[in-house]
N, CA, C and O atoms as a Tinker XYZ file with bonds, in Angstrom:
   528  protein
     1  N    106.455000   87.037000  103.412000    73     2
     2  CA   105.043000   87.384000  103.303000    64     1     3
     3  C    104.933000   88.897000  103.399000    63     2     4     5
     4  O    104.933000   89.399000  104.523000    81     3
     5  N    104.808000   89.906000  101.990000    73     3     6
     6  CA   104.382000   91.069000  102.613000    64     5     7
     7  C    103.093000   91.536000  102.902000    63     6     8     9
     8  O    102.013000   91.263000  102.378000    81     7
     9  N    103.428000   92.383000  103.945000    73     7    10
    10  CA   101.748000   92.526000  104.408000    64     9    11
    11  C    101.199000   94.087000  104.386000    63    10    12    13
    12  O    100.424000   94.619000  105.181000    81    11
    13  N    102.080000   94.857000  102.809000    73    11    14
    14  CA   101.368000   95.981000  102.267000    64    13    15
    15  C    100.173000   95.976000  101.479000    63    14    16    17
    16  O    100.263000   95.478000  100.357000    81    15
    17  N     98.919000   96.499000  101.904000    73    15    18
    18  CA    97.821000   96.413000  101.544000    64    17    19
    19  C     97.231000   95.021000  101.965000    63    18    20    21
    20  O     96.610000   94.308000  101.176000    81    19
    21  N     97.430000   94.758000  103.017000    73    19    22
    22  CA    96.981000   93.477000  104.139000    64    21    23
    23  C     95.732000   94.120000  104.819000    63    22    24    25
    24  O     95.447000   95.317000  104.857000    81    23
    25  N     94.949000   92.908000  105.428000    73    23    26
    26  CA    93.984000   93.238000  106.664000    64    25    27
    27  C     93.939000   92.136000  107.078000    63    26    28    29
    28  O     93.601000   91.112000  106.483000    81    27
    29  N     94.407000   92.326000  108.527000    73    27    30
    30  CA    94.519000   90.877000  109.612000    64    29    31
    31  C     92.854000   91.296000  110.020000    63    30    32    33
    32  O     92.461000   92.461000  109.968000    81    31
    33  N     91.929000   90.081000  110.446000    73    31    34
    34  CA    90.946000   90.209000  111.501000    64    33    35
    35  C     90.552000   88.949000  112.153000    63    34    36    37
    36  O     90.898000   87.818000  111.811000    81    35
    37  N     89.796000   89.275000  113.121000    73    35    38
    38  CA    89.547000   87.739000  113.540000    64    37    39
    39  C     89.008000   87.099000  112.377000    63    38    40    41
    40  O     88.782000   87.724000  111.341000    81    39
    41  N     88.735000   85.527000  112.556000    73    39    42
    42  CA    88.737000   84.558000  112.076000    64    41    43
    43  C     87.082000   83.779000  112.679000    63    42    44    45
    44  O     86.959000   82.564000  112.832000    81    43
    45  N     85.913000   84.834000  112.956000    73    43    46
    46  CA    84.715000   83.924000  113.512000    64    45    47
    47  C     84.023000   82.712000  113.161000    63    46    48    49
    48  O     83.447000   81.949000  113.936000    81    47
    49  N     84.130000   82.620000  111.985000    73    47    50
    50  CA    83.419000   81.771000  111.057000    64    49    51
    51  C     84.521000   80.184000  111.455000    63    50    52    53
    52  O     83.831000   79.209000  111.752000    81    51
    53  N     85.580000   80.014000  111.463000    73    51    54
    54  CA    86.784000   79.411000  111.938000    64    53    55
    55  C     86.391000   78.758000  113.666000    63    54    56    57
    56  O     86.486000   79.375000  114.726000    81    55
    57  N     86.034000   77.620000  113.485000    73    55    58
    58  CA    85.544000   77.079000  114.633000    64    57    59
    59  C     86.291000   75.971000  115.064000    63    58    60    61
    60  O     85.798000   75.418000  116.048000    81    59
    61  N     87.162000   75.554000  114.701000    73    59    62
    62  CA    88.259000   73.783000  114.426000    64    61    63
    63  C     89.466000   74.189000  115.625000    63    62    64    65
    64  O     90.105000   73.247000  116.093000    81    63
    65  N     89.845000   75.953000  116.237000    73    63    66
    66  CA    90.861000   76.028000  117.020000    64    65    67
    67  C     90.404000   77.280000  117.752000    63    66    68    69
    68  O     89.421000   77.892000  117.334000    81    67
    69  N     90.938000   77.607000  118.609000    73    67    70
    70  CA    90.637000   78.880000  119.427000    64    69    71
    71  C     91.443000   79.885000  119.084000    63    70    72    73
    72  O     92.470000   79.476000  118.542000    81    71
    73  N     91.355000   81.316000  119.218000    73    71    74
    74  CA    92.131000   82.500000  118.913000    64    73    75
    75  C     92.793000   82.565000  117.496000    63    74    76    77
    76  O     93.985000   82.800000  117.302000    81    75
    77  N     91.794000   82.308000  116.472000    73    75    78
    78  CA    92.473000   82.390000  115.167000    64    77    79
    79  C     92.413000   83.592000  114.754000    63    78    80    81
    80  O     91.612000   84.340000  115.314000    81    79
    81  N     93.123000   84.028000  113.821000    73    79    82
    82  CA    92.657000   85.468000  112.963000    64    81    83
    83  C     93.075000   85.231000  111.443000    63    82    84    85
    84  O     94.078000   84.560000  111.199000    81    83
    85  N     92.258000   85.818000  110.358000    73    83    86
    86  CA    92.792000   85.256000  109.176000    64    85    87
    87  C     93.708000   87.240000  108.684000    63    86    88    89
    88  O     93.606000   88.404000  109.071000    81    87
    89  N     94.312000   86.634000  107.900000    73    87    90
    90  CA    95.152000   87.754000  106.871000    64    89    91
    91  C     94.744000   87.599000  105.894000    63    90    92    93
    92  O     94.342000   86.443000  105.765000    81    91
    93  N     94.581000   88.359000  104.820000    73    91    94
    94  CA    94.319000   88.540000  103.492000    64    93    95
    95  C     95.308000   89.882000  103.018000    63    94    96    97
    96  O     95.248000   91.097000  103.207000    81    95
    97  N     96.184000   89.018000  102.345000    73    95    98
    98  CA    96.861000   89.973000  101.436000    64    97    99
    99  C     96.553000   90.934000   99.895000    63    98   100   101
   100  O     95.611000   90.745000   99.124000    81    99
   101  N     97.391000   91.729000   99.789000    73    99   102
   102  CA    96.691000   92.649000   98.523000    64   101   103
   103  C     96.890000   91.697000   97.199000    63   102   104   105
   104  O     96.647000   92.235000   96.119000    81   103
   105  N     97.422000   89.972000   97.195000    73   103   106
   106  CA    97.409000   89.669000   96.074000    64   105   107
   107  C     96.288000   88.441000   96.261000    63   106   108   109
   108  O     96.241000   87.424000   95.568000    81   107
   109  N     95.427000   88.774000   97.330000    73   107   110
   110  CA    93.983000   88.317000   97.568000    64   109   111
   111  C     93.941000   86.592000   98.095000    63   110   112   113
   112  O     93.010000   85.805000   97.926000    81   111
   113  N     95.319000   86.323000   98.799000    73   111   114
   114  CA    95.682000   84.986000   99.283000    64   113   115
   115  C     95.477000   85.454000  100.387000    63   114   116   117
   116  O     95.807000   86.552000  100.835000    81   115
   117  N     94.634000   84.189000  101.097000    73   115   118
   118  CA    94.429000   84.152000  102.626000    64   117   119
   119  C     94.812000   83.570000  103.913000    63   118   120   121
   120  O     93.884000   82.962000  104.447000    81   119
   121  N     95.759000   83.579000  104.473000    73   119   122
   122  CA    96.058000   82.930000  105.750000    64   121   123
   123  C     95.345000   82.870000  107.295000    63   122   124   125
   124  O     94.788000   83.809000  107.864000    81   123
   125  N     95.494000   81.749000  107.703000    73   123   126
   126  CA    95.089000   81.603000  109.193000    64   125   127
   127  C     95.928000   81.644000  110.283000    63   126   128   129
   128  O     96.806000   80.781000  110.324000    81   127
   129  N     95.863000   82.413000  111.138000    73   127   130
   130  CA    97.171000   82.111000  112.227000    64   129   131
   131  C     96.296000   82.079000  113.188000    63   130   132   133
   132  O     95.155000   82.542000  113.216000    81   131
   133  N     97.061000   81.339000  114.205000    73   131   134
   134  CA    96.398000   80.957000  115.469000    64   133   135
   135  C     97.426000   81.705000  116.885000    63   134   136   137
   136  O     98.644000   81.638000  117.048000    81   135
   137  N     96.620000   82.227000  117.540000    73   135   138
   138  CA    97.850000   83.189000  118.828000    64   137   139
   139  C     97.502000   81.799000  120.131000    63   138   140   141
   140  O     96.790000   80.796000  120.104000    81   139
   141  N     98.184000   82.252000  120.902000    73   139   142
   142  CA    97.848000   81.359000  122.158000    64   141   143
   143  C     96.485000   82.200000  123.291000    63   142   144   145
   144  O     95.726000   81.794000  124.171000    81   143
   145  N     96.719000   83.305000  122.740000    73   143   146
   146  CA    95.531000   83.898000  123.910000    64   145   147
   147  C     94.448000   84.680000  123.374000    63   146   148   149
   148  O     94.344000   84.665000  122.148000    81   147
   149  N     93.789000   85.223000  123.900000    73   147   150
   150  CA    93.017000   86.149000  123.241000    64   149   151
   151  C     93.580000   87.651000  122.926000    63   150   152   153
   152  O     93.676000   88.241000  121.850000    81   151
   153  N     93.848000   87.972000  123.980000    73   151   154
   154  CA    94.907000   89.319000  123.901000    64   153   155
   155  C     95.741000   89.097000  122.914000    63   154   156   157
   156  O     96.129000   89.970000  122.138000    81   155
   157  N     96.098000   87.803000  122.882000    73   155   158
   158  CA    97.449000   87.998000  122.282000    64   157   159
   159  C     97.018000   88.466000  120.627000    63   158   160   161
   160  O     97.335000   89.445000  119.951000    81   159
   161  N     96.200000   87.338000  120.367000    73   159   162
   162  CA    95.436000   87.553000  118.710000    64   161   163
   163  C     94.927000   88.596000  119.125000    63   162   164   165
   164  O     95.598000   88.527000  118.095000    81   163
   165  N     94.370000   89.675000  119.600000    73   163   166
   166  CA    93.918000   91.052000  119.073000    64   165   167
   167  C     95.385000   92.098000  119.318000    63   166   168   169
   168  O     95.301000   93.317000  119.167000    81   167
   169  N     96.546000   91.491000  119.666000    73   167   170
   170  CA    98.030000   92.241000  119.539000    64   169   171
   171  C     98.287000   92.202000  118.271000    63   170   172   173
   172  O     98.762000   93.081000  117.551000    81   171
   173  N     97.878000   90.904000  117.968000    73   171   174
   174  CA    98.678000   90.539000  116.725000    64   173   175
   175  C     97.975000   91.141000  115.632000    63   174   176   177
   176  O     98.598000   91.330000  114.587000    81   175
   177  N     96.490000   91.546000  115.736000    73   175   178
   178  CA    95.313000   91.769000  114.396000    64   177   179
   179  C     96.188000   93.171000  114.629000    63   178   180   181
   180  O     96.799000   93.692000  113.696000    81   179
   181  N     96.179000   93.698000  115.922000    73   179   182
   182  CA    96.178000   95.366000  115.590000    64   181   183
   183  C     97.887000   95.898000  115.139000    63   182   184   185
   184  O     98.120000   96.876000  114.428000    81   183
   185  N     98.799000   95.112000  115.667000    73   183   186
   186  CA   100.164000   95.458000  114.837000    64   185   187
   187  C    100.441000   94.996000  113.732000    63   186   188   189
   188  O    101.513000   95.415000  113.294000    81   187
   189  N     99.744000   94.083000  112.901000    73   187   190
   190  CA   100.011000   93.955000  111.682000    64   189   191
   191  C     99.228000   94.693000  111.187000    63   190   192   193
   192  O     99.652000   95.197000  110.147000    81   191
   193  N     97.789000   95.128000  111.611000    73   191   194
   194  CA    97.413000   96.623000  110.564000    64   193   195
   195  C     97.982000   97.194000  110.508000    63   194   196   197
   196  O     98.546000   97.548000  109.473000    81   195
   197  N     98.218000   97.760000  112.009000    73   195   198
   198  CA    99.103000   98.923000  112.049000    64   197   199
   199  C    100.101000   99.143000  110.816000    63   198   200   201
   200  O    100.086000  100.081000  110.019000    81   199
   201  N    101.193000   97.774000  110.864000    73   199   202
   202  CA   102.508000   97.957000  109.552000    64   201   203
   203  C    102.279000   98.118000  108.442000    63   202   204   205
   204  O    102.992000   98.596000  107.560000    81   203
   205  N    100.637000   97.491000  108.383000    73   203   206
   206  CA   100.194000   96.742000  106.705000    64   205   207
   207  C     99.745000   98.934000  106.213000    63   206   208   209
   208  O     99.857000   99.443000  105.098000    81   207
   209  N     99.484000   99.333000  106.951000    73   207   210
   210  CA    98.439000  101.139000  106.634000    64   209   211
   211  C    100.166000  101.951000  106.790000    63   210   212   213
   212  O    100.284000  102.984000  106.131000    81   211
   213  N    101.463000  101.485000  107.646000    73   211   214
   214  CA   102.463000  102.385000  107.563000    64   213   215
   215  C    102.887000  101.638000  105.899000    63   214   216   217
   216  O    103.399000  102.292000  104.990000    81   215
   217  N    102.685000  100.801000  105.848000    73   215   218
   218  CA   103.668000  100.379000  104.468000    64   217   219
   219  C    103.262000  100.570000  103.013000    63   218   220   221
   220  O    104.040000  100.763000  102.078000    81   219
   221  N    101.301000  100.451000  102.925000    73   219   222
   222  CA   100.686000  100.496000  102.171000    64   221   223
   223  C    100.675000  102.223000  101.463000    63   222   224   225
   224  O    100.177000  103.158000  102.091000    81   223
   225  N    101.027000  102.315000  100.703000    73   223   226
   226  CA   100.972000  103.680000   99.970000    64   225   227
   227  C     99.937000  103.623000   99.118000    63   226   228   229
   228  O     99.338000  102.582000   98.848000    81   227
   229  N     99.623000  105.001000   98.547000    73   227   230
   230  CA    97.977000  105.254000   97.743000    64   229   231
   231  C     98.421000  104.078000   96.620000    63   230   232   233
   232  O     99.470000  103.816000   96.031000    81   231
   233  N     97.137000  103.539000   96.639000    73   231   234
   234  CA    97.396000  102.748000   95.203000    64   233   235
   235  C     97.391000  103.757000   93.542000    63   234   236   237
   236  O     97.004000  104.926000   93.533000    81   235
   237  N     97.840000  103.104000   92.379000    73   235   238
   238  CA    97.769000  103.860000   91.260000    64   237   239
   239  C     96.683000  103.484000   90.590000    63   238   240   241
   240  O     96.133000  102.383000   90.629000    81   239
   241  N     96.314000  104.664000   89.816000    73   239   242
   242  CA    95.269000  104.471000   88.699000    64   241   243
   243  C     94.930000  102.837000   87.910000    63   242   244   245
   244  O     95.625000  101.822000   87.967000    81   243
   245  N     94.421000  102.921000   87.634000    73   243   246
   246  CA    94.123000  101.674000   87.003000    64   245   247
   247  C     94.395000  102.119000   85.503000    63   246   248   249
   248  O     94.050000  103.207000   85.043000    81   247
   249  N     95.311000  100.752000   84.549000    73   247   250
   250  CA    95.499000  100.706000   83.430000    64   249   251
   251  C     94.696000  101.621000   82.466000    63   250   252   253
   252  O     93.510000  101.338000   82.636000    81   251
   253  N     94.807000  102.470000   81.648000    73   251   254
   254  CA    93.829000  103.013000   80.607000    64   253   255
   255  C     94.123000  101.570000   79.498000    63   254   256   257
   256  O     95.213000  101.135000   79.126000    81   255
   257  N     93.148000  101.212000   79.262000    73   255   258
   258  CA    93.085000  100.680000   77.832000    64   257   259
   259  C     91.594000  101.244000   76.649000    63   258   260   261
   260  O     90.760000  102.016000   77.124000    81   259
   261  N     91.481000  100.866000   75.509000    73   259   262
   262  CA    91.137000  101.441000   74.653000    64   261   263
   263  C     89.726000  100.401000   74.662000    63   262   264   265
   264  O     88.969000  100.442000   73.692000    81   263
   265  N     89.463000   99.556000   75.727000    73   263   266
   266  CA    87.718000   98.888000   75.813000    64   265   267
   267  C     87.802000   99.762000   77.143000    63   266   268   269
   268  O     88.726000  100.316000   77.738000    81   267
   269  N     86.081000   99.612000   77.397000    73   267   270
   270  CA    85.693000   99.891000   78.314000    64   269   271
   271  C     85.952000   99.586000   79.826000    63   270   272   273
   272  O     85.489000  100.301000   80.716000    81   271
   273  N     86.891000   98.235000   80.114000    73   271   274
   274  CA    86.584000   97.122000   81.021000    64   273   275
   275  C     87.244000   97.739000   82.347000    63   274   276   277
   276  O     88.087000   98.636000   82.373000    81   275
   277  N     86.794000   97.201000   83.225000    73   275   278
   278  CA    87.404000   97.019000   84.858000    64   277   279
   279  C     88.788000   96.543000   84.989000    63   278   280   281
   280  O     89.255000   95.491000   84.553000    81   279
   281  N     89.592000   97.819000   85.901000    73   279   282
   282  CA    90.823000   96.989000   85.693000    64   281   283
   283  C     91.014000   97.292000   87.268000    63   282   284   285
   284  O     90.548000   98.377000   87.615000    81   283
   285  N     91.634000   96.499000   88.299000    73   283   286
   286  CA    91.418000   96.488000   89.640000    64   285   287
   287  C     93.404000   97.804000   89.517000    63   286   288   289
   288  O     94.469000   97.768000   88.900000    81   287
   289  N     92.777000   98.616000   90.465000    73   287   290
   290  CA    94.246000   99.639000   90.374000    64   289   291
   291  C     95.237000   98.900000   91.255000    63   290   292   293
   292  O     94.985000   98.120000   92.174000    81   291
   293  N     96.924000   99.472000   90.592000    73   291   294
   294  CA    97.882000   98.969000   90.935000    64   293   295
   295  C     98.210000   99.453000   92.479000    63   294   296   297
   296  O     98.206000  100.570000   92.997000    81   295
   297  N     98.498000   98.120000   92.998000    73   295   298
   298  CA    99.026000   98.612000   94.406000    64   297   299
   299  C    100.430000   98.072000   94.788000    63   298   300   301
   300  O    100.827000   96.913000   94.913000    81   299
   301  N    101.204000   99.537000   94.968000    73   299   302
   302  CA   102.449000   99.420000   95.148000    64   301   303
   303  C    103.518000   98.455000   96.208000    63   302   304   305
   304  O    103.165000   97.743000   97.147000    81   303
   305  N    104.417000   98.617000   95.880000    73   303   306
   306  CA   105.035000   97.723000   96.990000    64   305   307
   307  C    105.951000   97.898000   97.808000    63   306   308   309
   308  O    106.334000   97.188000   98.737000    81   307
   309  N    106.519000   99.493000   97.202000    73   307   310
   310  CA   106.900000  100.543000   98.168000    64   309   311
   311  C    106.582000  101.232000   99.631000    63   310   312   313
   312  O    105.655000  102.014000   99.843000    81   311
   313  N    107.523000  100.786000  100.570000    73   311   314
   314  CA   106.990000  101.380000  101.682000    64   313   315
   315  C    106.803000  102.943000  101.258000    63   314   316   317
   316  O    107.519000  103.600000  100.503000    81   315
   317  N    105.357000  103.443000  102.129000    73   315   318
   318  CA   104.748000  104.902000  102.117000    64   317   319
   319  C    105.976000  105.712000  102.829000    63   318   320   321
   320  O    106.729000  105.276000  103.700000    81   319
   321  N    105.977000  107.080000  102.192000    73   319   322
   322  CA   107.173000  108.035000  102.814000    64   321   323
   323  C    106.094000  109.393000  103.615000    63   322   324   325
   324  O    106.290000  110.539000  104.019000    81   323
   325  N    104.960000  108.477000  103.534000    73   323   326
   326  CA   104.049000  110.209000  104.155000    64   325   327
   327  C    103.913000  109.664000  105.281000    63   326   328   329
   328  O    103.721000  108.450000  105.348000    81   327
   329  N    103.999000  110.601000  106.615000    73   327   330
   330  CA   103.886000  110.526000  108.145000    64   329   331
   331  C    102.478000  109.910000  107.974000    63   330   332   333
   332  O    101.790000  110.037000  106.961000    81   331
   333  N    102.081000  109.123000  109.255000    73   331   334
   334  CA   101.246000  108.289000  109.530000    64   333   335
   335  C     99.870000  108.957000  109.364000    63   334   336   337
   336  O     98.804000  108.602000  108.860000    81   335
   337  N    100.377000  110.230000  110.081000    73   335   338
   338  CA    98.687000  111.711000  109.663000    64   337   339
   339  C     98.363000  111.418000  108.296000    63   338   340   341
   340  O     97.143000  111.287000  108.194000    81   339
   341  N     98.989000  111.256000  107.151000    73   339   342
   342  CA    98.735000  111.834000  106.144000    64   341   343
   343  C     98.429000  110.244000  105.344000    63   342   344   345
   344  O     97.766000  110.114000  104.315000    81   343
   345  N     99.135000  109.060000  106.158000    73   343   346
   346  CA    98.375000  108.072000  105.505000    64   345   347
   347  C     97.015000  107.614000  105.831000    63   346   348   349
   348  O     96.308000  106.852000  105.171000    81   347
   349  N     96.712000  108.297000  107.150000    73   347   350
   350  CA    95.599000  108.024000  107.315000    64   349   351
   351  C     94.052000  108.838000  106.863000    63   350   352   353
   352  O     92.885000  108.447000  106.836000    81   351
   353  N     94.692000  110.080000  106.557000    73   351   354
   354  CA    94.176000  110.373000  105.765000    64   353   355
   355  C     93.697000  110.151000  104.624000    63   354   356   357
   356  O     92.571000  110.390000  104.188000    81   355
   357  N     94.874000  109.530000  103.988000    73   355   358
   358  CA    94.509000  108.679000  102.384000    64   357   359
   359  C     93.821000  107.934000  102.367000    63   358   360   361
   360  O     93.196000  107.640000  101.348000    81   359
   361  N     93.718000  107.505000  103.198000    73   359   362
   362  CA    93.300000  105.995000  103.847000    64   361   363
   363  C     92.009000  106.403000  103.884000    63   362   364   365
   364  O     91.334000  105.757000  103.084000    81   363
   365  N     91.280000  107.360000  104.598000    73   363   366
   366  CA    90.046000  107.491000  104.733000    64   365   367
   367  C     89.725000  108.183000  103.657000    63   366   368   369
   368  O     88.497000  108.162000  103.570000    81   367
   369  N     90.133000  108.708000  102.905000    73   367   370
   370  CA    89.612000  109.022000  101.406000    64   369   371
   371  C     89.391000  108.476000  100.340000    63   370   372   373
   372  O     88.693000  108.925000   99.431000    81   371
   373  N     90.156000  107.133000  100.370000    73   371   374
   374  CA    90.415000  106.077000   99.592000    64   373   375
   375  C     89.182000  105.745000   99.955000    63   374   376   377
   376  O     88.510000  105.775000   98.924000    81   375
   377  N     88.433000  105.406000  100.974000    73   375   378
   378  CA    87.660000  104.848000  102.012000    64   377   379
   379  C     86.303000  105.276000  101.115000    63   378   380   381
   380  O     85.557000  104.605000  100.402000    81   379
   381  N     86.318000  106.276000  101.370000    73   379   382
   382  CA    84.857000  107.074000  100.541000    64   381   383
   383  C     84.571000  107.291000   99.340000    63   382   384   385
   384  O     83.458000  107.525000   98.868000    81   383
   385  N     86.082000  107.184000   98.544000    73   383   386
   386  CA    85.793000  106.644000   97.254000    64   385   387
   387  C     85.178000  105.826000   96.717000    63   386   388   389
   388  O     84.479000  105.864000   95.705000    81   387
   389  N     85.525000  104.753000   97.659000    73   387   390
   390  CA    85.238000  103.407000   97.226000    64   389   391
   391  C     83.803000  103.501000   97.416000    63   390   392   393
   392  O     83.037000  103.583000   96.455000    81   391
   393  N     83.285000  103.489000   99.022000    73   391   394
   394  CA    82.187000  103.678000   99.440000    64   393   395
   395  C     80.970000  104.413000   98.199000    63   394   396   397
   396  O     79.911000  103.860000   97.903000    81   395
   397  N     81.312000  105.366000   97.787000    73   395   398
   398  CA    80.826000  106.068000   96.508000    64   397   399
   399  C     80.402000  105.270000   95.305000    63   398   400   401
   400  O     79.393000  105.049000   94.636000    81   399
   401  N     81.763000  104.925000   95.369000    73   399   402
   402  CA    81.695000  103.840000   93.601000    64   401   403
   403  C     80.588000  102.907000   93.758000    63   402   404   405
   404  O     79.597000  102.691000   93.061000    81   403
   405  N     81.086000  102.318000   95.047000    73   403   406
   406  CA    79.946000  101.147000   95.309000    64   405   407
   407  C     78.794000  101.229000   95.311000    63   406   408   409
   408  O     78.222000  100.224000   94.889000    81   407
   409  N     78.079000  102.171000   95.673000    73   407   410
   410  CA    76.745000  102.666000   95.393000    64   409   411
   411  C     76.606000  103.385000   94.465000    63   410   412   413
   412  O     75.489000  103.902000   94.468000    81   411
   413  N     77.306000  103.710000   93.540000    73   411   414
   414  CA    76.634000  104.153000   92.374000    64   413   415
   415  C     76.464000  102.905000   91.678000    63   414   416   417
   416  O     75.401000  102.454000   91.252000    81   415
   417  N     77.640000  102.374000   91.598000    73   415   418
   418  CA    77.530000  101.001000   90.780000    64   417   419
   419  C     76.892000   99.679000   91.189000    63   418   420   421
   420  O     76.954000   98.652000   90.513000    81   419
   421  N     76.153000   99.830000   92.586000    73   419   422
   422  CA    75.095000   99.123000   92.585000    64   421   423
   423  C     73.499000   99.699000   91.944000    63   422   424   425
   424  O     72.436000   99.084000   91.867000    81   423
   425  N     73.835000  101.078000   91.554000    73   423   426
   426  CA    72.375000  101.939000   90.796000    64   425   427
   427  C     72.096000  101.509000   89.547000    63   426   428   429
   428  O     71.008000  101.529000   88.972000    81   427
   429  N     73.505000  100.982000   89.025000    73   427   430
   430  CA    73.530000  100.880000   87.576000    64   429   431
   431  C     73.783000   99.291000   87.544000    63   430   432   433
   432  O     74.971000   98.972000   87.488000    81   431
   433  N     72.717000   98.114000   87.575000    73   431   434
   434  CA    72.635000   96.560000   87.462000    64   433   435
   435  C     72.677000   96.682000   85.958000    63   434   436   437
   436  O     72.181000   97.536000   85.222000    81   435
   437  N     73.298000   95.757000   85.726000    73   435   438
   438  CA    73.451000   95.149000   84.295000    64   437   439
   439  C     71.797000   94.841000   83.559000    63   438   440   441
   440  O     71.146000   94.428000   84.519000    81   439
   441  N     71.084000   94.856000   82.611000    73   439   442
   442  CA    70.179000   94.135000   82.075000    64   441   443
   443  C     70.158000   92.611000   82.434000    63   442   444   445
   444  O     71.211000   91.983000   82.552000    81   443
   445  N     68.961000   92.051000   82.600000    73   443   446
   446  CA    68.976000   91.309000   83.283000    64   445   447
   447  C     69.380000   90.031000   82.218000    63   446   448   449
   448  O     70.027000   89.000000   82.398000    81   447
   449  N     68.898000   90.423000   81.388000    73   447   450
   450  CA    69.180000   89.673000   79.715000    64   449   451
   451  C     70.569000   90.695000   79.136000    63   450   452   453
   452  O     70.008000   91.161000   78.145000    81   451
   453  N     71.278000   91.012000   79.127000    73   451   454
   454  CA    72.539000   91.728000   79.246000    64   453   455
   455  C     73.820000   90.437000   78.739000    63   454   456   457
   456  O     73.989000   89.306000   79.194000    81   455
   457  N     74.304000   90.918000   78.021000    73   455   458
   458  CA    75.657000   90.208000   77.441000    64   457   459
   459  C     75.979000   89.043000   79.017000    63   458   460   461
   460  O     75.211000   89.127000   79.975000    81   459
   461  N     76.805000   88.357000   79.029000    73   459   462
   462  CA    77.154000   87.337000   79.916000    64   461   463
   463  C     78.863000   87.895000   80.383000    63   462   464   465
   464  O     79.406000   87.623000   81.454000    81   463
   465  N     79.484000   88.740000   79.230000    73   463   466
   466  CA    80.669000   89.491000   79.436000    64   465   467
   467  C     80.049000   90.893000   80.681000    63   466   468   469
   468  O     80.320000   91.134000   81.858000    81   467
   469  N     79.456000   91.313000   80.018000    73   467   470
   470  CA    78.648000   92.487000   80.812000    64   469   471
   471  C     78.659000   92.111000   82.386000    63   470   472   473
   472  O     79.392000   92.473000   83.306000    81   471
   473  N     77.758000   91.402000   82.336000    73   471   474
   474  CA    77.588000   90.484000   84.315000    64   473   475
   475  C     78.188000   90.276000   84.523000    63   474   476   477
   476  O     78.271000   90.636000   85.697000    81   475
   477  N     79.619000   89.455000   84.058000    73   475   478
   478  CA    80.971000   88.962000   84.553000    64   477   479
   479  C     81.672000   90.647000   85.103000    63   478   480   481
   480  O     82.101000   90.842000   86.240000    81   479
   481  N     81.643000   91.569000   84.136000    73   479   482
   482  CA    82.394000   92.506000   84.504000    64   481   483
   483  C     81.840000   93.632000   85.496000    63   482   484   485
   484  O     82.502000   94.592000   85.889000    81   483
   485  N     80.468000   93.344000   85.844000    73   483   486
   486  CA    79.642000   93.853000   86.673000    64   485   487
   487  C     79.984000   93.403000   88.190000    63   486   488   489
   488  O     80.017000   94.194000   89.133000    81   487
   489  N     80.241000   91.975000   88.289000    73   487   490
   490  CA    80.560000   90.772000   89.389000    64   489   491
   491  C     81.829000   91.283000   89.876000    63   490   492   493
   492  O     82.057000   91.709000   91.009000    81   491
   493  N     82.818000   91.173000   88.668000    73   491   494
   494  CA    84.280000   91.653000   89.246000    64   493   495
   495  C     84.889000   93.499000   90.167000    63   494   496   497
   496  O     85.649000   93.919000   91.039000    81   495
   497  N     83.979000   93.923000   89.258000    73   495   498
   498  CA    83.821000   95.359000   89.814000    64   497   499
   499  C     83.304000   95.179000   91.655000    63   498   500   501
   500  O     83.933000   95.390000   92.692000    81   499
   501  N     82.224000   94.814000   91.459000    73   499   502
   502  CA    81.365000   94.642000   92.530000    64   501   503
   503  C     81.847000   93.917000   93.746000    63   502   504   505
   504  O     81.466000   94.072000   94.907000    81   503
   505  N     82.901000   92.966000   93.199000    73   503   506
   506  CA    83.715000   91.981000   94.185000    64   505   507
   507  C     84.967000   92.933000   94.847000    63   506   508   509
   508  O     85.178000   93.017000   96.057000    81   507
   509  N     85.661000   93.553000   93.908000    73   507   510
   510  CA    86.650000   94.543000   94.583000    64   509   511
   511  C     86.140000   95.095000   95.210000    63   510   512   513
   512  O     86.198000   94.465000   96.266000    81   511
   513  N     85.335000   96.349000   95.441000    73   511   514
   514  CA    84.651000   97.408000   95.689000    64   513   515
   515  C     84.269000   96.889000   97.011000    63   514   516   517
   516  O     84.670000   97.642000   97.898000    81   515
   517  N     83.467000   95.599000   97.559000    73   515   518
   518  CA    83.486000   95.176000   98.166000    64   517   519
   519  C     84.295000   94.564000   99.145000    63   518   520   521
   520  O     83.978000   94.332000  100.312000    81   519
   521  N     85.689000   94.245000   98.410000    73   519   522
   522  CA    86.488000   93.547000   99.218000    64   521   523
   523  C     87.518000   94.955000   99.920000    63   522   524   525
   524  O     88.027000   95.050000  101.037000    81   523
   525  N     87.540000   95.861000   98.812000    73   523   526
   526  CA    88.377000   97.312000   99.397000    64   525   527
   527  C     86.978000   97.866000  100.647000    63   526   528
   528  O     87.121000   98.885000  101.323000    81   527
């Protein structure tokens, strides 16, 4: 299971066992793990971030192609070679990018009568952006 470009967190919504936390990996599959304590599941949420932000390197550009469309950018699978300062840095820049995109591209809604391709590719944008 790699867990570059991962985010462990609790699991609230998850009511069937005690001390769960779910994972979501960067190929958008989700797991549940269950700790025995409480401490223990917030050990476990905060050292697998921890590995998932040392391992995760900047993601790459997204595909150029010759339509217009949304292409979600490539994320590597290479452990990061920049000291932890400097990923976290990325990290929070990446951060405000996104943050950015997302509100611009909630300024700009599709027509409401708008192609059905259009909204689909409006949805998918909107779903990453959200999920980064």
């Amino acid at each position: 299971l790699g867990v570059h470009h991962a985010l462990a967190e609790r699991a609230p919504k998850y009511t069937k066992r005690p001390n769960v936390f779910r994972l979501q990996t960067a190929e958008r599959r989700l797991f549940l793990f269950q700790a025995p304590t409480p401490e223990e599941m917030l050990s476990w949420i905060s050292r697998i971030n921890l590995v998932a932000a040392l391992f995760s390197s900047p993601p790459f550009p997204a595909a150029v192609g010759s339509q217009r469309r949304f292409v979600r950018p490539i994320l590597p699978t290479a452990p990061s070679r920049s000291p932890p300062e400097e990923q976290l840095r990325c990290h929070e820049e990446w951060l405000e990018r996104v943050v950015q995109e997302l509100l611009e591209h909630q300024r700009h809604l599709p027509e409401g009568r708008g192609r059905a391709r259009d909204l689909e590719e409006y949805r998918v944008k909107k779903e990453f952006l959200m999920e980064e």
